[in-house]
C-alpha positions in Angstrom: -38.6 274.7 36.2 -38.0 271.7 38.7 -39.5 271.1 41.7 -37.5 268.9 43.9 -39.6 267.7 47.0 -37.7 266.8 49.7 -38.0 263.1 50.7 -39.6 263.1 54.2 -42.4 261.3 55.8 -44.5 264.5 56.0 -43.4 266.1 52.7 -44.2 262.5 51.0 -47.8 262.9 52.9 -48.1 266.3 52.0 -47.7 265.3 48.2 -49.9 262.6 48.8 -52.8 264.5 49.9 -52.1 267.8 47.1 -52.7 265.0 44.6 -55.7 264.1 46.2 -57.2 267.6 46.4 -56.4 268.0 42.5 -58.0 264.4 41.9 -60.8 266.2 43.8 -61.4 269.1 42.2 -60.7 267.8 38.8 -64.2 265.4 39.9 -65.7 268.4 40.6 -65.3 270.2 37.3 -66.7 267.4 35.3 -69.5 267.6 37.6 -70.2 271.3 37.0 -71.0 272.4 33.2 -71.9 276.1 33.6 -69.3 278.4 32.4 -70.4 280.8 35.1 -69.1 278.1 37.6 -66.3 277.5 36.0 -65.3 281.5 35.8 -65.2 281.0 39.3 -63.1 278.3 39.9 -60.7 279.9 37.2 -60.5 282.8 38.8 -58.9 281.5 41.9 -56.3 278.6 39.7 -53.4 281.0 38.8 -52.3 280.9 42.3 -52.2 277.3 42.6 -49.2 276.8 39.8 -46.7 279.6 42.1 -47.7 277.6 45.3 -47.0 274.2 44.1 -43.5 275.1 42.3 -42.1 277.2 45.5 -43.3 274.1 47.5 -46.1 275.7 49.7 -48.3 272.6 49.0 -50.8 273.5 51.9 -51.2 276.7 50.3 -51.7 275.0 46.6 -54.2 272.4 48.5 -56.2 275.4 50.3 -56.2 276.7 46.9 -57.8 273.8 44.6 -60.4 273.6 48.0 -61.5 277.2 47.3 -61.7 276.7 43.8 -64.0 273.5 44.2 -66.2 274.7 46.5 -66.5 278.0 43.8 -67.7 275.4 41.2 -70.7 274.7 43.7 -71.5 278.2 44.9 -70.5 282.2 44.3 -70.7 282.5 48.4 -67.7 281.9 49.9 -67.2 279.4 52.8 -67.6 279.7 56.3 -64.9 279.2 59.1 -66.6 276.0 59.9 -66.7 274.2 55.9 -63.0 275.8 56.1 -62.0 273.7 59.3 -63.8 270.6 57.8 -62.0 271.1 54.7 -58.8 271.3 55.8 -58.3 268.5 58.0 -56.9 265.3 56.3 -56.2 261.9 57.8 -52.9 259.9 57.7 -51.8 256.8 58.0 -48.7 255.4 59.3 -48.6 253.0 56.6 -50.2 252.0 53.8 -49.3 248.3 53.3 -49.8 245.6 56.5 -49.5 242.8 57.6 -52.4 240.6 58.5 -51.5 239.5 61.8 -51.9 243.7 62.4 -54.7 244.6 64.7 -54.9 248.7 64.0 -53.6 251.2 62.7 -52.5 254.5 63.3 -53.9 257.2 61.7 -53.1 261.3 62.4 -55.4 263.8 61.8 -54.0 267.6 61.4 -55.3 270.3 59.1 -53.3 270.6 55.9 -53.1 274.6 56.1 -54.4 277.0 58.6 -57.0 278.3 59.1 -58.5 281.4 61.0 -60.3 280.9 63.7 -61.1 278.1 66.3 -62.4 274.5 65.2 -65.7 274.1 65.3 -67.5 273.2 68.8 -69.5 270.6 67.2 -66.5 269.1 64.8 -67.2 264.9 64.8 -64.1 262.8 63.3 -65.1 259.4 62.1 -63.1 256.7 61.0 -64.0 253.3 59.1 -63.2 250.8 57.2 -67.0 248.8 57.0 -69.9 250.7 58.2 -70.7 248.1 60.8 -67.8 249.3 62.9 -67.4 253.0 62.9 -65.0 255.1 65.1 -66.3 258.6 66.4 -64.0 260.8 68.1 -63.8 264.5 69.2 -60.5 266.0 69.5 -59.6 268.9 71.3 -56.6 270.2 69.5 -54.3 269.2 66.4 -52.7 267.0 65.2 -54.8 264.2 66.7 -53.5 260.3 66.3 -55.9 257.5 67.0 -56.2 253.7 66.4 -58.2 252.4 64.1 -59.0 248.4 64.2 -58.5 246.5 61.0 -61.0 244.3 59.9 -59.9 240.4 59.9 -58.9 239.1 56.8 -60.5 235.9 57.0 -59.1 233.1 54.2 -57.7 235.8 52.0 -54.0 236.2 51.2 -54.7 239.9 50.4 -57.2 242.7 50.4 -56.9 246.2 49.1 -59.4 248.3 51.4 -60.2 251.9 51.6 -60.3 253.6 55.1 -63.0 256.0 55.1 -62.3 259.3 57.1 -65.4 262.3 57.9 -65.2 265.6 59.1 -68.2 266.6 60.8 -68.7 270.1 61.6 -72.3 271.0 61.5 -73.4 268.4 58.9 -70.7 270.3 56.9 -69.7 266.5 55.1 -67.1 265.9 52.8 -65.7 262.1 52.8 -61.9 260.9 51.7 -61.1 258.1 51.0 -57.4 256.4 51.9 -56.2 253.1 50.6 -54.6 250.6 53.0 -53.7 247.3 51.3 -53.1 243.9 54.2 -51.4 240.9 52.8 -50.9 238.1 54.6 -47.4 236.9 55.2 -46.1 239.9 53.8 -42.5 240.0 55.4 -42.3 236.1 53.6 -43.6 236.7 50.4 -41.7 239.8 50.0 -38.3 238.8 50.6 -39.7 235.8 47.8 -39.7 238.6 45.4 -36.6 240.2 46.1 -34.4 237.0 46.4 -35.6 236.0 42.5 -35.4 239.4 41.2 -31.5 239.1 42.5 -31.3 236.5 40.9 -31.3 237.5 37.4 -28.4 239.4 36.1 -29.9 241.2 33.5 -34.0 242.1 33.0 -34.8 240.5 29.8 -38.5 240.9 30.1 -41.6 242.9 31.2 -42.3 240.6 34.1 -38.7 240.0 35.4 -38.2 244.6 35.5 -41.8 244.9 36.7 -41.2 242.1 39.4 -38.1 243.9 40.6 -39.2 247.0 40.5 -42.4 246.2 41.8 -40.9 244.3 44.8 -39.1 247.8 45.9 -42.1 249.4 45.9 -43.9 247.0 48.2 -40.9 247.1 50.4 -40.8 250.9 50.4 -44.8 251.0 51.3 -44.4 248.3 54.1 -41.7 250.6 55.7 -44.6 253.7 55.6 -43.3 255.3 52.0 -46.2 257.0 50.5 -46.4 257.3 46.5 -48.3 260.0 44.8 -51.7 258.0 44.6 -53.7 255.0 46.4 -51.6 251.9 45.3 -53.1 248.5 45.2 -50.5 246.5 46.9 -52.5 243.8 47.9 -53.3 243.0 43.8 -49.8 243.7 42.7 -48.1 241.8 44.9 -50.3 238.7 44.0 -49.8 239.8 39.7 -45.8 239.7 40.6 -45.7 236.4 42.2 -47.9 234.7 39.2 -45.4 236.3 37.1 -42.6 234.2 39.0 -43.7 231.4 36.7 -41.8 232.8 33.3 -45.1 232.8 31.2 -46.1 236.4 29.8 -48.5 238.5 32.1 -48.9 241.0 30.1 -50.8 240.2 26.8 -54.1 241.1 24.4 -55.5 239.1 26.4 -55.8 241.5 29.5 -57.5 244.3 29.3 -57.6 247.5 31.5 -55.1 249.7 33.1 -52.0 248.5 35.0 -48.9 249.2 36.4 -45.6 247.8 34.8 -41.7 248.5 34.1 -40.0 248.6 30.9 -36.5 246.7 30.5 -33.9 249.1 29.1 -30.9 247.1 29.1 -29.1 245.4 31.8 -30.9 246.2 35.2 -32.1 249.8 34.3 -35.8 250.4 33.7 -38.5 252.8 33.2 -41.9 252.3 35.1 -45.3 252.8 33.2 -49.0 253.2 34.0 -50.7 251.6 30.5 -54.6 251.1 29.2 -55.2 248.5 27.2 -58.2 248.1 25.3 -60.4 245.0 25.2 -60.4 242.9 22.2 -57.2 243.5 20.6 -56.6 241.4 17.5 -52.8 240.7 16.8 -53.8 240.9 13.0 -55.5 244.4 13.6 -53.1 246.8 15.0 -54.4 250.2 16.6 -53.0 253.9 17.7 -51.5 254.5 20.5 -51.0 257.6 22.5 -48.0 258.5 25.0 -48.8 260.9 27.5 -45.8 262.8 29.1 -46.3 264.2 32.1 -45.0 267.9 34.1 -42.3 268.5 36.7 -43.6 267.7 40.3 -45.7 265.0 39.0 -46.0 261.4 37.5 -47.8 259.5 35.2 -50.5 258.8 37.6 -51.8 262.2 37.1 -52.9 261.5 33.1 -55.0 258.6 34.9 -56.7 259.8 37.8 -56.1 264.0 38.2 -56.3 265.9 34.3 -60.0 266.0 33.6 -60.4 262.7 36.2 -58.8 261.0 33.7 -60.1 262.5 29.9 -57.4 261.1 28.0 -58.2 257.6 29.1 -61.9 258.1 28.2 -61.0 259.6 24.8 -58.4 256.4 24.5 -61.4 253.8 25.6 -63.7 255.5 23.1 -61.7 255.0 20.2 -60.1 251.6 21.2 -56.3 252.7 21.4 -53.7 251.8 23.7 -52.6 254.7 25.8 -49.2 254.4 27.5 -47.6 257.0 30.3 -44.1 257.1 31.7 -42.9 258.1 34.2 -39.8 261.2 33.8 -38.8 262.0 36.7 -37.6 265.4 37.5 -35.5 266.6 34.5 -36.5 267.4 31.0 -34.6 265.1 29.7 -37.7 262.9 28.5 -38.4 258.8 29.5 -36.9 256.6 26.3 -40.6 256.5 24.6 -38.9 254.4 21.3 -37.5 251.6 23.6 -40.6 251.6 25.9 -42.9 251.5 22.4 -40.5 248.7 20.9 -41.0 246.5 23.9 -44.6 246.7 24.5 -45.1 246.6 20.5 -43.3 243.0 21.0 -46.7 242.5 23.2 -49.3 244.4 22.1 -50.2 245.1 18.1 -49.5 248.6 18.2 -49.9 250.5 15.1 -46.1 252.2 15.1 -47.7 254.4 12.1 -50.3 255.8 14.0 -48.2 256.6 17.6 -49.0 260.3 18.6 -47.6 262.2 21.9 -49.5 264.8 24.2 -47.2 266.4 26.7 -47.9 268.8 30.0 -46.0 271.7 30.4 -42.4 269.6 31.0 -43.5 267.0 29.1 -44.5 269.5 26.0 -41.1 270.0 25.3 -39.9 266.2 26.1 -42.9 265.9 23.3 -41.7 268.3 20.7 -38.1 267.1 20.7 -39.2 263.5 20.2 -41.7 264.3 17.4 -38.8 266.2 15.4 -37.5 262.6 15.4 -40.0 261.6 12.4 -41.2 258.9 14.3 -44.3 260.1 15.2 -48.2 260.4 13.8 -49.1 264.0 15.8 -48.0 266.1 18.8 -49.9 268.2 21.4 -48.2 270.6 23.2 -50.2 271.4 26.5 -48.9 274.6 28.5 -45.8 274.3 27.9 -42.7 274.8 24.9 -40.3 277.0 23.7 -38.3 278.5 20.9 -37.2 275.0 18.3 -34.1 274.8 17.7 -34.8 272.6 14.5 -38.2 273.6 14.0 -38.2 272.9 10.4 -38.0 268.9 11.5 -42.0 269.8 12.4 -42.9 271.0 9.0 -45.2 268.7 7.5 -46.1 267.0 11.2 -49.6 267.9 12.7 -49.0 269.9 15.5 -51.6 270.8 18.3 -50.5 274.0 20.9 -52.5 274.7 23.2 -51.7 277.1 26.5 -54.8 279.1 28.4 -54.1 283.0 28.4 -54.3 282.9 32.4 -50.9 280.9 32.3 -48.4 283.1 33.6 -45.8 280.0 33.8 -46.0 279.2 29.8 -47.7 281.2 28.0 -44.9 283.5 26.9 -42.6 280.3 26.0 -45.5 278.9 24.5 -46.2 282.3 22.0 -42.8 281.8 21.1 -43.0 278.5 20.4 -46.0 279.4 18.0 -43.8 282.0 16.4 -40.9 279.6 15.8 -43.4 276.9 14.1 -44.8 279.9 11.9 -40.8 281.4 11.0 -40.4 277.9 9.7 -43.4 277.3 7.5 -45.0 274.7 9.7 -48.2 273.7 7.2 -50.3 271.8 9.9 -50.0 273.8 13.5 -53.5 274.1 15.6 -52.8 276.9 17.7 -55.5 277.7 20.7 -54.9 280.2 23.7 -58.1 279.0 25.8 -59.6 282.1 27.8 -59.7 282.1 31.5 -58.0 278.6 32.0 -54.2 278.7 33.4 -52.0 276.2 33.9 -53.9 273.3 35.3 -56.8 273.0 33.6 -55.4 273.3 30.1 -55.4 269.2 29.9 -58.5 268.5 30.6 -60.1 271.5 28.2 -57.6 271.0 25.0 -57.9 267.2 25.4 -61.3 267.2 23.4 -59.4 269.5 20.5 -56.1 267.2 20.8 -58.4 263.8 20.0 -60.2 266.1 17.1 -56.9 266.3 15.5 -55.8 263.1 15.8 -59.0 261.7 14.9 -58.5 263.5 11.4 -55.0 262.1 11.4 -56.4 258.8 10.8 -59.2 259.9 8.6 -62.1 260.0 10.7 
C-alpha cells in the first residue's frame, strides 16, 4: 500500500507536524516502563495505521495525542488539555535570510475538537526567553509576527522557535526549527551554478552539493521536509565541500545527511551514523535500515523508539546507514550506496545486515535472497517468497505485533513460506498488544540479539 500525499503547502505542513506527534509520542514511551501504561497507549494505536494510509493525518495526529497522554494517565483528557493539544504553530518558512526582521507564523488546531477554546488559552511565541511574545486569539487559524533575533557576526544560525499553549497551566512546549543564513540568495545561487557545472557526479560531495543545494532552494521558497532540517549547518558543510577534498571520512563522526552518486546525475539521498574512532585497518558492521510507505529515512533517526536503532548502532560501534525509497517498493540500490561509502568508510561487507518496516520488509527480503547479506529483520511487514529457498541458511528475524491488522496476515504467510522451504535459522515473534507502529522500537532489542550472535557475541 502507497500513500501518495499530495504536494501542497498545508499537506506538506500537515506531514510535518504528524511526524512530529509520532517523534513525540515515541519520547513518551521510552519515558514510561509500566506495561499497564503501555496497554493503554496500545489500545488506542490500531487506529492510527488506517488514518495515516487513507490520509486523515489530523485524525492519525489526534490519535498518537490520545495515546501519549494514556502513557501518563488512565483518565482521559479534558476539553481544555484537548484544545491545548491540538493547536500547532507554523511557519511560513523555515530558511531566511538575515536581513529578515520576522516571521510569520499561523496557529490553527490540527483536528477538531468539541467544544469552545478555553477562556483562559495564552499563546506564546519565542525564540530566546528574553523576548517572549504573548498573545490571546479569539478564533482560528491565528497568524502573528514573530521578531527574529539579530544575527550578529555569524554567517548562519540554526535556531528553534519555541511555541506554548496555555490553557489553565495545561503546558505542553513544541519546538520548530528556523535556520537564518546570511546572504542566502548569494550563496545559494554559488551552489547551484558549480553543481551545473559538472556533467556527471563522480563523488559524495559533488551529489550531496547538488542535491543539497535543491533542498535549500526548496526550504527558502517555504517547502517543508518531513523533520527540523539544519539548513544553516548544511549549507556551510556544502560550500567547504566546494574545495574537492573529501568531507566525508573516519575522521567525522556522528550522524549526517548526504547523497550517493549512482551514475551520471542520478542519486540517492541518505541519513548515516558514523561511529567515532574508526580504524581503516579494523573494519566494522554495518546496518541498512529501510524504511515504510509515507515515510523516510528520517524516521529510523528521530521517530521508531526515538531513535533505538541508532543507540543499539552507537553501542556496538557500527555504521548504520538509511535511504531514502520513495514511494514504491521497488527498494533504494543498497549495493551501490554500500560500494560507495565502503570506498570511505572500512565497512565490514561480511558483516552488512538489513532491518526493514513494513515497505521496507519486503525491499529487505528480496535483497537478502541476493547472498549478499549477514542477517535480515523483517518488521511488520512481508509476504509469500517467491524464491524462499535463497533464505535457507541466512538468519532471519520476523517480527509483526498481533494487533497489526495491516501485516499480520502477509506476515503469517511469509512465516509459512520460510518454514515450506526449510529455512534452518528464522526467529519468528508475534509481539502481543503492539500494532503496526510500535513493532520497531519493541523487536529492535530481539533484531540486535540476533545479530549480535551473528558475529559471535
Amino acid at each position: 500500500m502507497l500513500l501518495a500525499i499530495p504536494a501542497t503547502v498545508q499537506a506538506q505542513q500537515e506531514r510535518y507536524e504528524l511526524g512530529r506527534r509520532l517523534k513525540g509520542f515515541e519520547a513518551a514511551w521510552e519515558q514510561f516502563d509500566e506495561s499497564a501504561a503501555h496497554d493503554r497507549a496500545l489500545a488506542l494505536l490500531p487506529n492510527v495505521t488506517k488514518q495515516f494510509f487513507s490520509l486523515q493525518l489530523g485524525e492519525a495526529g489526534r490519535t498518537l495525542d490520545l495515546a501519549a497522554f494514556a502513557l501518563r494517565t488512565d483518565v482521559g483528557p479534558s476539553t481544555t488539555r484537548q484544545w491545548v493539544w491540538s493547536l500547532y504553530a507554523a511557519p511560513t518558512t523555515r530558511l531566511v535570510d538575515s536581513n529578515a526582521k520576522e516571521i510569520a507564523v499561523t496557529i490553527q488546531p490540527f483536528y477538531p475538537v468539541k467544544g469552545d477554546p478555553p477562556k483562559a488559552l495564552e499563546l506564546q511565541l519565542w525564540f530566546t526567553n528574553k523576548d517572549v511574545m504573548t498573545v490571546k486569539p479569539q478564533k482560528f487559524p491565528f497568524t502573528v509576527k514573530v521578531p527574529l533575533p539579530p544575527m550578529g557576526d555569524s554567517r548562519g544560525l540554526d535556531r528553534k522557535l519555541y511555541f506554548l499553549a496555555d490553557g489553565a497551566k495545561e503546558l505542553r512546549p513544541m519546538a520548530i526549527g528556523i535556520s537564518q543564513v546570511a546572504n542566502l540568495k548569494e550563496r545559494l545561487a554559488a551552489l547551484t551554478t558549480a553543481a551545473s557545472g559538472w556533467e556527471q557526479l563522480a563523488t559524495l560531495e559533488q551529489t550531496t552539493i547538488r542535491d543539497r543545494a535543491k533542498l535549500l532552494a526548496g526550504l527558502a521558497a517555504g517547502d517543508l521536509p518531513d523533520t527540523d532540517i539544519p539548513a544553516a549547518g548544511l549549507l556551510a558543510n556544502a560550500e567547504t565541500m566546494l574545495d574537492g577534498k573529501p568531507f566525508y571520512s573516519p575522521v567525522k563522526h556522528g550522524q549526517f545527511w548526504l547523497s550517493v552518486p549512482l551514475g551520471g546525475r542520478k542519486s540517492v539521498a541518505c541519513r548515516v551514523y558514523i561511529p567515532r574512532g574508526l580504524d581503516k585497518s579494523k573494519p566494522v558492521p554495518v546496518v541498512v535500515a529501510l524504511h515504510g510507505a509515507g515515510v523516510g529515512a528520517n524516521t529510523f533517526f528521530e521517530a521508531y523508539g526515538a531513535g533505538r536503532i541508532v543507540k543499539e548502532c552507537e553501542e556496538r560501534r557500527w555504521v548504520l546507514i538509511a535511504p531514502e525509497s520513495g514511494l514504491g517498493f521497488v527498494g533504494p540500490p543498497v549495493e551501490t550506496i554500500l560500494e560507495q561509502l565502503a570506498a570511505r568508510y572500512p565497512l565490514d561487507r561480511k558483516h552488512a545486515f538489513l532491518v526493514g518496516h513494513s515497505m521496507g520488509a519486503m525491499q529487505a527480503l528480496d535483497l537478502a535472497a541476493t547472498g549478499k547479506y549477514a542477517g535480515v529483520a523483517a518488521l511488520g511487514g512481508g509476504w509469500k517468497l517467491v524464491k524462499p529457498a535463497a533464505l535457507t541458511d541466512l538468519p532471519v528475524f520476523v517480527g509483526v505485533g498481533d494487533k497489526d491488522a495491516l501485516a499480520l496476515p502477509s506476515v503469517r504467510a511469509l512465516k509459512k513460506s520460510l518454514a515450506d522451504a526449510g529455512a534452518k535459522a528464522v526467529t519468528y515473534k508475534e509481539y502481543p498488544g503492539v500494532e503496526h507502529l510500535v513493532i520497531v522500537r519493541e523487536a529492535l532489542p530481539d533484531v540486535f540479539a540476533m545479530f549480535d550472535k551473528v558475529m559471535g557475541k
